[in-house]
Residue, then its C-alpha position, 0 to 999 in steps of 0.5 A: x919306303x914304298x913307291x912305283x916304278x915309271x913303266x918305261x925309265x923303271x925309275x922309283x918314285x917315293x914320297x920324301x915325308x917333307x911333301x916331296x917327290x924322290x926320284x931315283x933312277x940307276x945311280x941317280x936321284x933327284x927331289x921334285x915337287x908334286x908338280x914335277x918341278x925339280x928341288x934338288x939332286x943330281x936328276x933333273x929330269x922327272x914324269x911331272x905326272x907321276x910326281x903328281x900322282x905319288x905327291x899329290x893330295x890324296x882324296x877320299x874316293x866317294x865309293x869308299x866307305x870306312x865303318x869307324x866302331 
C-alpha cells in the first residue's frame, strides 16, 4: 500500500480499503478513522490531521480538468 510518513514520528499512515486510517510506527500499529479517533490496535495515539488528510474524502480540485475521449 502507498501512504505518508508523519514529518516528525516518521510513522506510516495508509489507507486500510474499509474507510480507515492504519498507523504503523516502529513495531506498532493502530487503526484510526479519518478523524483521528482510535478503532483498533495496540497504537492509540495518532495525527488526527494526517488521518483526515489520507482517509478523508477526496474532492476534485477545480483546476483540474480531465478530457474523457
Amino acid at each position: 500500500m502507498l501512504g505518508i510518513r508523519h514529518p516528525f514520528s516518521r510513522a506510516l499512515y495508509e489507507q486500510d480499503g474499509h474507510g480507515n486510517v492504519r498507523v504503523t510506527a516502529g513495531d506498532r500499529v493502530g487503526t484510526f478513522t479519518p478523524g483521528g479517533e482510535w478503532v483498533d490496535g495496540e497504537l492509540f495515539e495518532a495525527d488526527p490531521q494526517l488521518c483526515n488528510w489520507v482517509g478523508g474524502p477526496k474532492v476534485a480540485h477545480h483546476r483540474i480538468v480531465v478530457n474523457h475521449p
